[in-house]
N, C-alpha and C positions, 0 to 999 in steps of 0.2 A: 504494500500500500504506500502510495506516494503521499505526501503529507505536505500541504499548500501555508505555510507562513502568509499569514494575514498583511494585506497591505501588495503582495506578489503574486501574478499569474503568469503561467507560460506562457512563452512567445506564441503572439497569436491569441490570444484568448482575454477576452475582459473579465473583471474580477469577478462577473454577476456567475458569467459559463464556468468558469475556472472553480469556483465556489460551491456547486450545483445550486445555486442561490434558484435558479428560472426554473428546477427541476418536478417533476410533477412529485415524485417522492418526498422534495421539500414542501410542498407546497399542501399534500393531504397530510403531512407532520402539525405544520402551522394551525392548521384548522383543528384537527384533532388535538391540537392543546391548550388551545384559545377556549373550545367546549369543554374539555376537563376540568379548565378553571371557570367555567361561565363566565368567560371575556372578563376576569377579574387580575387586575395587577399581583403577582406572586412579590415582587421584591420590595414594593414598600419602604419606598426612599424617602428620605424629606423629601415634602413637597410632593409626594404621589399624587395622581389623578385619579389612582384606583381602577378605570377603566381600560383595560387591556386591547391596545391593536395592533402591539408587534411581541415577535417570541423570540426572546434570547439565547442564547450557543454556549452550553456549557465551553469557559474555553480549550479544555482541552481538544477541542475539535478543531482549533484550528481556523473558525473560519469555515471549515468543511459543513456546508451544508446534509452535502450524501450521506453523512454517518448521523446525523440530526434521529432523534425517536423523541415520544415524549417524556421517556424518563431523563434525557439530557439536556432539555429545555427549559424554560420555564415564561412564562404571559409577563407582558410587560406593561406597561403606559409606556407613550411617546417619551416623557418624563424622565422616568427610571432608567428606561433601555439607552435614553441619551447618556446618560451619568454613569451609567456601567462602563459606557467607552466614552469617554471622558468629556463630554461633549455638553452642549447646550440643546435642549427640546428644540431648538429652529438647525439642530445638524449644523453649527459650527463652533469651533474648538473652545475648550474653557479658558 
């Protein structure tokens, strides 16, 4: 298994492909965890929103979406999931 360092994609590939970010496996994962929590924020940052509409990547994945399940995830707010990676709710840097 080749292991894709965040921030880097193969020649040729943008980070979305490289990622399996677009992938249908990622994307019946997302839903499927979004419902597990009932679209409720898991991580509960200051400042949550509580309402979940992204799912975060345990990091030991890397980034890898394809290895993505729901026990490796967890429901975010826009919020939280920005501060996880280290970022500001409008996706730009702190």
């Amino acid at each position: 298994m080749t292991i894709i360092r965040s921030g880097y994609a193969p020649k040729g590939q943008t980070n979305r492909r490289a990622y399996g970010y677009d992938t249908q496996h990622w994307q019946r994962t997302r839903k499927a965890r979004l419902a597990i929590d009932n679209h409720q924020c898991t991580l509960q940052l200051n400042g949550c929103t509580h309402k979940a509409t992204t799912v975060h990547l345990n990091p030991e994945l890397n980034g890898n979406h394809r290895h993505a399940t729901t026990s490796n995830t967890q429901s975010a707010c826009l919020h939280c999931h920005s501060r996880e990676h280290g970022m500001t709710s409008t996706n730009r840097r702190a």
